[in-house]
C-alpha positions as CSV (number, residue, x, y, z in Angstrom):
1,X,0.0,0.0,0.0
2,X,1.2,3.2,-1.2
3,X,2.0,5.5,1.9
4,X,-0.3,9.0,1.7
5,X,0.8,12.1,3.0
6,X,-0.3,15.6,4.2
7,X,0.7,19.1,3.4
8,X,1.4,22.1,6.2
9,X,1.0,25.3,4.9
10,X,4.0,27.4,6.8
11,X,2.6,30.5,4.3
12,X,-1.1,29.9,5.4
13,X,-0.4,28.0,9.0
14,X,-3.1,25.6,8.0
15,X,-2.8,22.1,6.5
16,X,-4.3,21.3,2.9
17,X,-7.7,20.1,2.5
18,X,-8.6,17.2,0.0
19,X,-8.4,17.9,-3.6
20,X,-6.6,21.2,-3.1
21,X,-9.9,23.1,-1.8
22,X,-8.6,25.7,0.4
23,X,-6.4,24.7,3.5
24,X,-8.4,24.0,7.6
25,X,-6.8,24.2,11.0
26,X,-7.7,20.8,11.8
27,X,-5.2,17.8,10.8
28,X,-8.0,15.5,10.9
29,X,-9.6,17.4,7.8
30,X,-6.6,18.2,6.1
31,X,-6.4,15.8,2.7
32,X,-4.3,12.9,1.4
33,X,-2.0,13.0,-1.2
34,X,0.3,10.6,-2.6
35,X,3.6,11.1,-2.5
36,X,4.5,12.3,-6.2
37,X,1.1,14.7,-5.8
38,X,2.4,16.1,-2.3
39,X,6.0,16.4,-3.9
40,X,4.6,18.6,-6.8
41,X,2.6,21.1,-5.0
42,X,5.5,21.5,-2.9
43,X,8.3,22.2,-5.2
44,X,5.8,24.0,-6.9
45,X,5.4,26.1,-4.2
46,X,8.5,26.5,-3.1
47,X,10.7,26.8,-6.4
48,X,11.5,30.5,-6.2
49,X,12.9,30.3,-2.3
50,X,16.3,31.7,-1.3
51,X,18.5,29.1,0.4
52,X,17.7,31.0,3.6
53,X,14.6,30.9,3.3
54,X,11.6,28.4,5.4
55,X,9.3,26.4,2.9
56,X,5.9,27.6,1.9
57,X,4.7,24.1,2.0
58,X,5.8,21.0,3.8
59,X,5.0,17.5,2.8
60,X,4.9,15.0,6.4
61,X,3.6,11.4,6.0
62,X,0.1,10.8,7.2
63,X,-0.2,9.1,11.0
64,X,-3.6,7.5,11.6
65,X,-5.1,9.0,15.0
């Protein structure tokens, strides 16, 4: 089973809801992405960083509650 993962906002301080509707508060709501759909939107987001910079958007593996 492929391993799904969830996207922190550091830009929005919010986590990314399913199907890249808008981001909530609430890990439990935030959405599920596979790894290679979580990579994009990240480099995505943060391709035009300085080295010194934080991300805009972190990828972390999904933990069941």
């Amino acid at each position: 089973m492929e391993k799904e993962w969830q996207i922190w906002s550091n830009e929005h301080r919010a986590w990314w809801m399913p199907y890249r509707h808008g981001y909530t508060k609430s890990r439990g709501l935030a959405g599920l992405y596979s790894f290679e759909e979580a990579s994009e939107i990240c480099a995505n987001a943060n391709q035009f960083l300085a080295d010194d910079q934080p991300p805009n958007e972190t990828m972390l593996p999904y933990v069941k509650p």
